[in-house]
N, C-alpha and C positions, 0 to 999 in steps of 0.2 A: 232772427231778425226778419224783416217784413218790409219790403219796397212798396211804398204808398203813396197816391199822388196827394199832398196835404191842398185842401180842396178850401180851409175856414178855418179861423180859430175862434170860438166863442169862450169870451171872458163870463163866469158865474158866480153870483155872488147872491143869493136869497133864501129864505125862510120858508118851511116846506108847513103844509097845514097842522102837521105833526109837534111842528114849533125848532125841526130840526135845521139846525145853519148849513146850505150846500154852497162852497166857495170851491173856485178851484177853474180850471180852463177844459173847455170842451171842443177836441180836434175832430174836424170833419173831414174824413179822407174817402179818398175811391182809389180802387185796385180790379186788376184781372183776376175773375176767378174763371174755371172750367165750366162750372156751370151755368153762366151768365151770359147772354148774346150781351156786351160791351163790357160796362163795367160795374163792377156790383161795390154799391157804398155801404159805409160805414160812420158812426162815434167812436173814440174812446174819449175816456173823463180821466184829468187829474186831477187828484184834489188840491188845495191847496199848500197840504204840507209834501205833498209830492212835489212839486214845482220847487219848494225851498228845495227839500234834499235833494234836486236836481240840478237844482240852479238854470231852473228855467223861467223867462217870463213871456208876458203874450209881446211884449217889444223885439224877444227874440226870435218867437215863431213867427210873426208877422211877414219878414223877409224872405222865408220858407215857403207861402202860401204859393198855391200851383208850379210849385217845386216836386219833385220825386226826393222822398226823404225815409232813413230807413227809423223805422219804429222796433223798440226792442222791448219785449214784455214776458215778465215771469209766469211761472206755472198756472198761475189763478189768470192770465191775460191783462193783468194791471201792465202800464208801462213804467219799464223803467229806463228808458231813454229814447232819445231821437236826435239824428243826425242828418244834415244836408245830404246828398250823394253826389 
């Protein structure tokens, strides 16, 4: 898990020129790294069907926003949860 300041949450929903459907919520977070004089920002993307089997919506992140909240993400770096702190 990963203590992160949730800084945005951008709802996505469009057609890529490819003709492919990107749906799904994009978190904008910032965190301390070592290498960084302040703080070094970040995205991650859910997709849509992530957010179902999460049971998450942008109603519930919204609350979160410039919150410290932890992010929990699998081997590949997809997340698979988040939590208030």
């Amino acid at each position: 898990m990963a203590k992160v300041n949730l800084c945005g949450v951008q709802p996505m929903d469009f057609t890529t020129n490819e003709g492919d459907q990107i749906k799904g919520i994009k978190l904008h977070v910032s965190f301390q790294d070592e290498n960084v004089m302040g703080y070094a920002c970040d995205t991650k993307f859910l997709t849509a069907q992530a957010c179902k089997n999460l049971g998450i919506t942008v109603d519930d992140l919204e609350p979160m926003i410039g919150q410290v909240v932890d992010i929990e993400t699998n081997l590949k770096g997809r997340v698979t949860g988040i939590t208030s702190v």
